[in-house]
N, C-alpha and C positions, 0 to 999 in steps of 0.2 A: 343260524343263530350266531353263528361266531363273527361273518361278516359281518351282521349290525355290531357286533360291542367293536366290531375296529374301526368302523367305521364312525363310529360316535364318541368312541375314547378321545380321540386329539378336540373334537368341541369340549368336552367335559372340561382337561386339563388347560382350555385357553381360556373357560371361563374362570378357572381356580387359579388366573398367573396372578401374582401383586401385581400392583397398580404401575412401582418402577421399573419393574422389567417392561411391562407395555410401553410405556414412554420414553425408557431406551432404544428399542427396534422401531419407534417412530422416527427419531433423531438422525439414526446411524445410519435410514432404511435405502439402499440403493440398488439398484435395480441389476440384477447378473449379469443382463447382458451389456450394461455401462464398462470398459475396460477404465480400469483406475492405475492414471500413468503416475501417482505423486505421492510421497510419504506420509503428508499429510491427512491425506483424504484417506490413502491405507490406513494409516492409525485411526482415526475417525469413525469409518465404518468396524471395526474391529475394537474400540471401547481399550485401546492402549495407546501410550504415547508412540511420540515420531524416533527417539530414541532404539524402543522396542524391533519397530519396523526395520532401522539400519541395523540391528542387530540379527536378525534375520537375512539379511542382504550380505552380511560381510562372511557370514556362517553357512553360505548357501543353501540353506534352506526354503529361502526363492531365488526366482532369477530375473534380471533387471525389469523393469514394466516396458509394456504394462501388464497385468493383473487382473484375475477376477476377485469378486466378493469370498467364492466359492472356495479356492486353493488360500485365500489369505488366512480365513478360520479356520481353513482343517490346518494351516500351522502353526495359527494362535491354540486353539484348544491341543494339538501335538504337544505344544510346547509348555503350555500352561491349563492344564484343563483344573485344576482348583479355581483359576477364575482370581489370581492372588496380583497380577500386578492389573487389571485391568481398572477402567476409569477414572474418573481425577475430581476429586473432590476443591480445589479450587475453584471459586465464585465465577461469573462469566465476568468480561471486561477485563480481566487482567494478563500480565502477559506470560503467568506459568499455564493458562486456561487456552491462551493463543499458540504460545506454543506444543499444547499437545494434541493439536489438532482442531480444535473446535473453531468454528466459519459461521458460529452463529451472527443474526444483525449486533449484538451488543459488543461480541469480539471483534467482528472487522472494523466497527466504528473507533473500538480502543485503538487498535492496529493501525487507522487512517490519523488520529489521534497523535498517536505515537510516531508516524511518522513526518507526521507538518514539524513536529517540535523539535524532532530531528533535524529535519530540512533548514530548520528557523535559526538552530544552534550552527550547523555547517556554513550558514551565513554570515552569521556574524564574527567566525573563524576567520574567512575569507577576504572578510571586509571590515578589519576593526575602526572603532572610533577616528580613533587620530588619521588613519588613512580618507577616510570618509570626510573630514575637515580639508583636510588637504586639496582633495579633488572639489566641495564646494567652494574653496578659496580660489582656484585655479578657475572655475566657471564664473564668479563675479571677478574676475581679472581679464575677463574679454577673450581666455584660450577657448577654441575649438572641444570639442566636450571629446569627441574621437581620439585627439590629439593626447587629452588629458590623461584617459584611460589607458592609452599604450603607454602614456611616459612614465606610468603610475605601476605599470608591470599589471596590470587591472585586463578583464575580461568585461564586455558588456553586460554579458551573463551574471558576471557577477555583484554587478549594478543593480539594475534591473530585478535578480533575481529576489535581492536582499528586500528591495523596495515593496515586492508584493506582498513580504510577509510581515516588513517593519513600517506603520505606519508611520511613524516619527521621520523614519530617514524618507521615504516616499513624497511627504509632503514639503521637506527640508531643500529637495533633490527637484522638484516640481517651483519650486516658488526663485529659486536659482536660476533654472532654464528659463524659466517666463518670463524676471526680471531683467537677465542679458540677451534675450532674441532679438535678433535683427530685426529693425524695424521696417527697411526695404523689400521683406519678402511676404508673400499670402503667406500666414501660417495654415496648419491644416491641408497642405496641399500637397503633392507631389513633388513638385520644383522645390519647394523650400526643405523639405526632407531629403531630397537628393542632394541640396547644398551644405549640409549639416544639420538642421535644423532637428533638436528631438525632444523639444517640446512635447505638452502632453496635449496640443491641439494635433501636430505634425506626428505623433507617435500614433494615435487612435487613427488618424486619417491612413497611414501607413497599416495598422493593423486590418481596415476592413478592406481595404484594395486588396492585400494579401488572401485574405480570405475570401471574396469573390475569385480571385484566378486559382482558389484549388480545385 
């Protein structure tokens, strides 16, 4: 008799759990024998921030990853078994919700998000207006575009990189090149790219030759 009521006790109380606690150990739910080598994803399955987890790291109360599921909550509920600093009531997409671990699709798109606009602003650091006048005044003056770039204390990179995300300067930068090409040479070719040419016939033709010999 007693083996049935234990046996049937844990069905009873899983069907009596709220609906939130199920859909938390849906979210969190990772697998023991997964080693979790990263703060994040510690935080994450354990329903605290990344914070919490360095906190535990610098207090030794673990030790460096990786980690299982298993030793992380017996030092989160060690540490906290009221259950008082655990999960985060910020909306997903935002970056108190990225930062405390959540990987969901709506956080890493904010994250991916957040980082192009990043990228976009470090561009335009690198490469301000007036510099950017400069170097297309120097390309309709007949200089070598290489030439320009180095005199300019300029990076290709930094060229280029500005161009992918500013369409403005991309098409500015593009109608430049095309208006001063040499006319003696095949654009789109090999040869005319070896001799400077970086046109945006000679740049694609350069990109896919490149990418067949990886």
């Amino acid at each position: 008799m007693s083996t049935a009521f234990s046996t049937s006790t844990p069905e009873v109380k899983a069907r009596n759990l709220p609906s939130f606690h199920i859909a938390t150990s849906t979210v969190n739910q990772v697998s023991d024998a997964v080693p979790i080598t990263s703060v994040r994803k510690a935080a994450a399955v354990c329903d605290v921030s990344p914070p919490v987890v360095r906190r535990w790291l610098s207090h030794g109360l673990i030790a460096e990853p990786p980690w299982t599921v298993e030793e992380l909550q017996k030092v989160r509920d060690l540490t906290d078994p009221e259950g008082r600093r655990r999960g985060n009531r910020a909306p997903h997409g935002t970056i108190t919700r990225w930062n405390a671990g959540c990987s969901c699709a709506e956080c890493r798109r904010f994250q991916s998000d957040e980082a192009r606009a990043r990228g976009r602003r470090k561009a335009q650091v690198r490469l301000p207006a007036d510099v950017r006048q400069q170097l297309l005044d120097a390309i309709y003056a007949g200089q070598p575009f290489r030439a320009i770039v180095r005199d300019l204390g300029l990076t290709s990179n930094q060229v280029w990189g500005l161009a992918k995300t500013n369409g403005q300067w991309s098409s500015q930068l593009d109608a430049a090149l095309t208006a001063t090409r040499r006319e003696d040479l095949r654009h789109g070719s090999t040869a005319a790219y070896v001799r400077g040419c970086v046109c945006k016939d000679c740049r694609e033709h350069q990109r896919i030759r490149m990418a067949k010999n990886r």
